[in-house]
C-alpha positions in Angstrom: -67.6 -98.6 -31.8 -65.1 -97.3 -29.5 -65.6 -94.6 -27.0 -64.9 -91.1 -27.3 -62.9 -88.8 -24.4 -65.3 -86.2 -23.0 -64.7 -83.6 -25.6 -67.9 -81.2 -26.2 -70.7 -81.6 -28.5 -69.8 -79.5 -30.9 -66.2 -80.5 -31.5 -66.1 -80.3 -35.2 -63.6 -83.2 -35.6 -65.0 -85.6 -33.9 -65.9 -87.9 -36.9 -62.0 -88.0 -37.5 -61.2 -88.7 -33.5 -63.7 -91.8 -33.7 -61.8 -93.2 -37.0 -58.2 -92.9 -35.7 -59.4 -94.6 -32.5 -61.0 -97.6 -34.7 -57.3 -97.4 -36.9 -54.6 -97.6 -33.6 -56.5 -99.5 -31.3 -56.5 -102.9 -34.1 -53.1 -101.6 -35.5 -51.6 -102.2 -31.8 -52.7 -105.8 -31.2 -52.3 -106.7 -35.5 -48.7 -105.1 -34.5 -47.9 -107.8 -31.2 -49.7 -110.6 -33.1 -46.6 -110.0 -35.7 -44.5 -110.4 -33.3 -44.9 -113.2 -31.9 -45.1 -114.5 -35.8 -41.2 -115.4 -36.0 -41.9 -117.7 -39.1 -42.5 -114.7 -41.4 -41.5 -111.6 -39.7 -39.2 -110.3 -42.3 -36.4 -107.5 -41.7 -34.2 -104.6 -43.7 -32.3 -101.7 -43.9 -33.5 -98.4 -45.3 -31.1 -96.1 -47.0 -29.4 -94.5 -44.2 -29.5 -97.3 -41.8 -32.7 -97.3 -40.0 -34.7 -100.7 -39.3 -37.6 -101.7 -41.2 -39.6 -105.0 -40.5 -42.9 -106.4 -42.1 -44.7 -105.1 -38.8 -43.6 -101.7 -39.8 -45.4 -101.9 -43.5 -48.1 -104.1 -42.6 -49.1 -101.5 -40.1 -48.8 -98.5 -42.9 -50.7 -100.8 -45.1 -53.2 -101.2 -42.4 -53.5 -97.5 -41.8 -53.8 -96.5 -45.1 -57.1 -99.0 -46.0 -58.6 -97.9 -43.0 -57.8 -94.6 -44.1 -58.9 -94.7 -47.9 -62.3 -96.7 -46.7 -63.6 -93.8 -44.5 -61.8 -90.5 -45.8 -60.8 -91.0 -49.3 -60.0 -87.7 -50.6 -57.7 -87.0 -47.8 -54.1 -86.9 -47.9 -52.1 -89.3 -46.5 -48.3 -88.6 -44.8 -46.3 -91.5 -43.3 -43.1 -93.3 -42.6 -43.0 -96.2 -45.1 -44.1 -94.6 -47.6 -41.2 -95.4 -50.1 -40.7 -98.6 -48.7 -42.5 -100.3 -51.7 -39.5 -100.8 -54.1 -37.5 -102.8 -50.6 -40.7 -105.2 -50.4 -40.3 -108.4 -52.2 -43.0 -110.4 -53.6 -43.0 -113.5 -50.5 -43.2 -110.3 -48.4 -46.0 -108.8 -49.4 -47.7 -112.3 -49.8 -47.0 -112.5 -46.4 -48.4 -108.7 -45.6 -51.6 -109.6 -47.7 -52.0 -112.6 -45.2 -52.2 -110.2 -41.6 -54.2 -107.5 -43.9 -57.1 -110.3 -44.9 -57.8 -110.9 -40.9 -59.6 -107.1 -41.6 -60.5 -107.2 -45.2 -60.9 -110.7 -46.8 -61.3 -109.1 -50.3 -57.6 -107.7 -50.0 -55.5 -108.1 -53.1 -52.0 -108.0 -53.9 -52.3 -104.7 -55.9 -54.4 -103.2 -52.9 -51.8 -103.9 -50.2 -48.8 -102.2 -52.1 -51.3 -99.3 -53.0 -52.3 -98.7 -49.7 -48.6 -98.6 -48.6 -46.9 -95.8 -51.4 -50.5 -93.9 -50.4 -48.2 -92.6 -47.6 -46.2 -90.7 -50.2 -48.7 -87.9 -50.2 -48.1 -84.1 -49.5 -49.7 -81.4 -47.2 -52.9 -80.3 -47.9 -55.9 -78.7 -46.0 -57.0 -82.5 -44.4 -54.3 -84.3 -44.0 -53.5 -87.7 -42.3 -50.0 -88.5 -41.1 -48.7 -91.7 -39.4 -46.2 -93.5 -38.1 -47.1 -97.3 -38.0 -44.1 -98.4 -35.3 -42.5 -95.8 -33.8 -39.4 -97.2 -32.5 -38.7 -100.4 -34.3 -35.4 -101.1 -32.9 -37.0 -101.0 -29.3 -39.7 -103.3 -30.9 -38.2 -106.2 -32.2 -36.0 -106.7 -28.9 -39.7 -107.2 -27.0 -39.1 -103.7 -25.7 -41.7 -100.4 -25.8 -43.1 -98.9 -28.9 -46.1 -96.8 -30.8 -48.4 -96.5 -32.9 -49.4 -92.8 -34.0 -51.8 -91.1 -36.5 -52.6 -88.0 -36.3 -55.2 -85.9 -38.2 -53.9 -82.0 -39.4 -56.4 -79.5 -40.9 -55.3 -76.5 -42.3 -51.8 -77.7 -41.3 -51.8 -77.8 -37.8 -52.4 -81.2 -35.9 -56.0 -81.3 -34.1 -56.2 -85.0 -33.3 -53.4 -87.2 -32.4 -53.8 -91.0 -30.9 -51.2 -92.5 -29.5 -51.0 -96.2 -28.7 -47.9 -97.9 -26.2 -49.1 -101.3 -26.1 -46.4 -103.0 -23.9 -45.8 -99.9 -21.7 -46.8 -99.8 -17.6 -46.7 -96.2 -17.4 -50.0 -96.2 -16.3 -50.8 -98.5 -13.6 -54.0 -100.7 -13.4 -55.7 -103.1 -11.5 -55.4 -106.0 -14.0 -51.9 -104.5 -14.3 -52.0 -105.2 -18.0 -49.7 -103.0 -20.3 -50.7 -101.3 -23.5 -52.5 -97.4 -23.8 -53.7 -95.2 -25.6 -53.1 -91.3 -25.0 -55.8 -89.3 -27.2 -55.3 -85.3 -27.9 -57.9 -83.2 -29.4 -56.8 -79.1 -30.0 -58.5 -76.8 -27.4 -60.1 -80.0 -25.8 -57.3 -81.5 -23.3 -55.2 -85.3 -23.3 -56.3 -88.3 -21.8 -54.9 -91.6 -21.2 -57.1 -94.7 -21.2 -56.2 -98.9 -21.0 -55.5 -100.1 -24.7 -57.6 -103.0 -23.8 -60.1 -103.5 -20.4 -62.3 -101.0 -19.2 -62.5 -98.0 -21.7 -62.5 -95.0 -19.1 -60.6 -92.0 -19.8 -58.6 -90.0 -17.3 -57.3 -86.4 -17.9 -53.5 -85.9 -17.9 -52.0 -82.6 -16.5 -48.1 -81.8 -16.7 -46.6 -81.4 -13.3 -45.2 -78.1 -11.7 -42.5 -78.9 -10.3 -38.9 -77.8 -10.6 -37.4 -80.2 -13.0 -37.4 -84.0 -13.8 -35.8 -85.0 -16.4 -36.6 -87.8 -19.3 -33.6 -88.6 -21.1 -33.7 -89.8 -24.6 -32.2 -93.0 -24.9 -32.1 -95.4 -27.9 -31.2 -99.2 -27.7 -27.4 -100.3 -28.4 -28.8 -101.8 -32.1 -29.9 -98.6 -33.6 -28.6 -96.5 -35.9 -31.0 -93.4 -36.0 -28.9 -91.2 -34.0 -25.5 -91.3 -32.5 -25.5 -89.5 -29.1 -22.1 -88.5 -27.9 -20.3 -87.5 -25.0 -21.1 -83.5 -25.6 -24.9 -85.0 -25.8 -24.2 -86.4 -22.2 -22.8 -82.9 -21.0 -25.5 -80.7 -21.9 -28.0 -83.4 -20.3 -26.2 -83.1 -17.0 -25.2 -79.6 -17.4 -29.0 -78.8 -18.1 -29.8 -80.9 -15.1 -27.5 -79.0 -12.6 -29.0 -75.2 -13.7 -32.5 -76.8 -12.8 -31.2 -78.4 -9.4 -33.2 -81.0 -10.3 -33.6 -83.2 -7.1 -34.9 -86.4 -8.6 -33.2 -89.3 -10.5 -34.1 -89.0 -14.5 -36.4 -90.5 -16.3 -35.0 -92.7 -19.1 -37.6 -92.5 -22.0 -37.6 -94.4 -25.0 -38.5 -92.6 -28.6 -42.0 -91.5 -28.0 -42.2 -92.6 -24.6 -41.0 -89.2 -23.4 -44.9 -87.1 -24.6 -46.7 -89.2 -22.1 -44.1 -89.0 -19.4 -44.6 -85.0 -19.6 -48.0 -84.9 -20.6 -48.6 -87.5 -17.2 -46.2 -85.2 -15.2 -43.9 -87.8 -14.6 -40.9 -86.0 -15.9 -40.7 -82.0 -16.5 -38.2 -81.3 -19.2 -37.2 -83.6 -22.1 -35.2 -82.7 -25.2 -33.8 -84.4 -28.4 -30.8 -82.7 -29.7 -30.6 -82.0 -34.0 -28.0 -84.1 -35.4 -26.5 -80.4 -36.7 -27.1 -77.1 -35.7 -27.0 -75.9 -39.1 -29.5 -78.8 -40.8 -32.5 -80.1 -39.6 -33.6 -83.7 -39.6 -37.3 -83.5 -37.9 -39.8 -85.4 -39.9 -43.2 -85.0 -39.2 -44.4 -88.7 -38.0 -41.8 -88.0 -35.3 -43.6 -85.6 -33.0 -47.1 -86.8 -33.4 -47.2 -86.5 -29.2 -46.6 -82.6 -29.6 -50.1 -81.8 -29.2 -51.2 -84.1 -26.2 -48.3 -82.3 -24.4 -49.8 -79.3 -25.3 -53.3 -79.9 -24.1 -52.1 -81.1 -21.3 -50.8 -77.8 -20.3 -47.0 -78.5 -21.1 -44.5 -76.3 -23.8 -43.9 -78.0 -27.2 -41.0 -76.8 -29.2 -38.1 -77.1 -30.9 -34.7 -77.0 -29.3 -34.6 -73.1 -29.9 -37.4 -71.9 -29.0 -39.7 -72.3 -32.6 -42.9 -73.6 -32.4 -43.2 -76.3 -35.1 -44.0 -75.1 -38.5 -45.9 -78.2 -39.5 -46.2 -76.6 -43.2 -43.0 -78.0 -44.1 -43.9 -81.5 -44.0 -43.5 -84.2 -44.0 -39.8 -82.8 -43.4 -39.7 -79.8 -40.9 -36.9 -78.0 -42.2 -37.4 -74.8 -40.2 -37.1 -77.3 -36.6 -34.0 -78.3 -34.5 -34.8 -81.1 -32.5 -37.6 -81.2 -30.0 -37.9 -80.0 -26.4 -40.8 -80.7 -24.2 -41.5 -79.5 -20.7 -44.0 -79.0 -18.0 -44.8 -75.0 -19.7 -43.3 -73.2 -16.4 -39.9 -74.0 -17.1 -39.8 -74.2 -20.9 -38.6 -70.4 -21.3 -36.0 -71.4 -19.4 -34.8 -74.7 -20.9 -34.6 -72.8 -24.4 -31.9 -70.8 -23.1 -30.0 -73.1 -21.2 -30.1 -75.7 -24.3 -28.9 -72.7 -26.2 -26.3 -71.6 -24.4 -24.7 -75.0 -23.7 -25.2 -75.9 -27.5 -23.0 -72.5 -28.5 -20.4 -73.8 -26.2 -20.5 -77.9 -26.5 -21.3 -78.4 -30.4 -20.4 -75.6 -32.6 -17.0 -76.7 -31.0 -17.5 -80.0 -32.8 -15.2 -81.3 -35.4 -17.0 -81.1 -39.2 
């Protein structure tokens, strides 16, 4: 059994915080043994362009026995969860192989069950997950996640977060891999994915503005950032004087990098101003940010309306800061986005 943060006694999901710990923790290290499995990983397009690899539904497959075994009559939200009908039948021979090292009665039928399970909808207990977060990033040996996160009443009140080839954190075995662990109205930790489970509180910083860009790796296709994209970064950057170099943050690498208070302000511009494109498995960090006594929004201002889901059509891209300077951000990303994209070609 894994060990809990210090959250109180009476924290009335804590039942929930011990099973997503026991679901990341082996979904991390089943996720680098794929990797280093190059005679069956197994690659794809979805529609639209984005990667998918067997890693990607072996770890929703993964997540959604674990899932089924301990809360079976909760709902279940996550990214793969059409990805059946692009899964051929060597494929999911080969899933079934990695999902038998945790269940050795495993069938074929199971396996592709546990994977369209993330179809589900919104109700008052509801899982969601992304299995790799950041794909692109992952099959190039570069940083990644694994998130689950645990909403009642539709609004997040766990979230686990595990980066198991980051060194944001250093330690004295200076091994990567983490977990960062929210609970609502409890605080954010970060603790060593593997070595000695201690927990340490994280606390934004206060200071007058770092930033952590959003970069994605040349191979990607998820979003095209352009040269206004560049200008509102810099532009936003000279209003806060900030006096430090950015910090260039990966996909989900940017919640622990506030939440730590290694960076101060970190956006994600919508792909339109007009039409959102924020799905719910994408800000699963939202809340650790939160706890750790940062501002979580959306680029205007909107606090997430997580009722939506699994797409949040009422949300324009994500901004994150250290709290003190969020009010502050919103305007600034406002104002530059009236004058840099509605200029924009359609």
């Amino acid at each position: 059994m894994i060990a809990l943060p210090p959250i109180r006694p009476g924290f009335p999901f804590s039942h929930e915080l011990q099973a997503a710990l026991e679901i990341v923790v082996p979904g991390c290290r089943l996720l680098e043994r794929i990797a280093h499995d190059r005679d069956h990983f197994w690659r794809t397009h979805k529609e639209g362009g984005s990667l998918l690899t067997i890693a990607d539904v072996t770890g929703q497959a993964f997540m959604g026995q674990g899932l089924l075994r301990r809360f079976s009559e909760d709902a279940f939200i996550a990214e793969e969860g059409a990805s059946g009908s692009l899964l051929t039948e060597p494929v999911i021979h080969n899933i079934l192989g990695y999902i038998r090292g945790f269940d050795l009665k495993a069938r074929i039928e199971d396996v592709y069950g546990w994977i369209v399970r993330g179809k589900g909808e919104l109700t008052d207990r509801t899982w969601v997950a992304d299995p790799l977060d950041f794909t692109s990033s992952y099959v190039h040996g570069g940083e990644y996640a694994v998130n689950l996160a645990f909403l009642y009443q539709g609004k997040p009140v766990i979230t686990v977060n595990g980066f198991p080839r980051s060194h944001l954190f250093r330690n004295k075995e200076h091994r990567p891999g983490y977990l960062m662990i929210a609970a609502a109205g409890e605080g954010c930790w970060y603790r060593q994915l593997e070595g000695r489970p201690y927990y340490v509180q994280l606390q934004v910083s206060r200071r007058a503005g770092r930033f952590a860009i959003p970069i994605l790796p040349p191979q990607t296709s998820l979003r095209k950032y352009s040269m206004e994209d560049l200008a509102l970064v810099q532009g936003m950057s000279r209003v806060f004087g900030a006096s430090q170099e950015p910090r260039i943050a990966g996909g989900p690498m940017r919640y622990p990098l506030i939440a730590s208070g290694q960076a101060d302000v970190s956006f994600v511009p919508p792909l339109s101003y007009y039409e959102s494109k924020e799905w719910i498995w994408d800000h699963l960090g939202v809340l650790g940010v939160l706890e750790a006594g940062g501002g979580g929004t959306d680029c205007l201002g909107h606090d997430f309306d997580w009722s939506t889901a699994p797409l949040l059509s009422n949300n324009h891209g994500i901004l994150l800061s250290n709290g003190r300077l969020h009010k502050r951000a919103v305007e600034v990303y406002h104002d530059f986005y009236e004058r840099i994209y509605r200029r924009r070609p359609t």
